[in-house]
C-alpha positions, 0 to 999 in steps of 0.5 A: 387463719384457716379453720382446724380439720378435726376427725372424729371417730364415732367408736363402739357402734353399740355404745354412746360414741355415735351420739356423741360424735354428732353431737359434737359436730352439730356443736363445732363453730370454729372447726371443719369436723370429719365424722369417721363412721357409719352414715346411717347409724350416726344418722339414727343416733343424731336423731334419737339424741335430739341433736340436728342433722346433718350437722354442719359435717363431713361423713366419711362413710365406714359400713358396720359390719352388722346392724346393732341396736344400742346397748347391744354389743357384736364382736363382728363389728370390731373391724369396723371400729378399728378401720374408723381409727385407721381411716383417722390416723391414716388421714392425719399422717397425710397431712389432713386432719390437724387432731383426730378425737376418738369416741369410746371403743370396747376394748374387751 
């Protein structure tokens, strides 16, 4: 049996979603994980969770649209957060992810 390809979309840049999508996939045994979003700021947030890097892990790499610390929310990075989806769905509608996991996104 092969193992599920599972995307993660790591959501709001400003939120906890980067945290969480590392998280996550330091933490999956039984899956081959796609962290959908910005390498160097999950890179960071890894880190300042505690969780190990790089985690067992592919990145496809998404660039922010501008650096944002945690807490601190930009509406310029909304198309970033929206391509991370896109990038997902499209990715599974191609046959190459079996479940796509979103991290929390603003929705205002």
């Amino acid at each position: 049996m092969t193992r599920p390809r599972i995307a993660i979309t790591t959501g709001e840049p400003a939120g906890i979603g980067p945290e969480i999508a590392a998280i996550a996939a330091g933490d999956a045994l039984d899956a081959d994980i796609v962290l959908i979003g910005d390498e160097t700021l999950i890179a960071e947030r890894a880190s300042a969770a505690g969780s190990p890097w790089p985690a067992r892990a592919t990145v496809l790499h998404v660039p922010l649209a501008t650096e944002r610390p945690a807490g601190q929310l930009d509406t310029r990075n909304a198309p970033y957060v929206l391509a991370t989806l896109d990038h997902a769905i499209d990715g599974a509608l191609a046959g190459r992810y079996g479940a796509i996991v979103t991290a929390p996104v603003q929705k205002a």
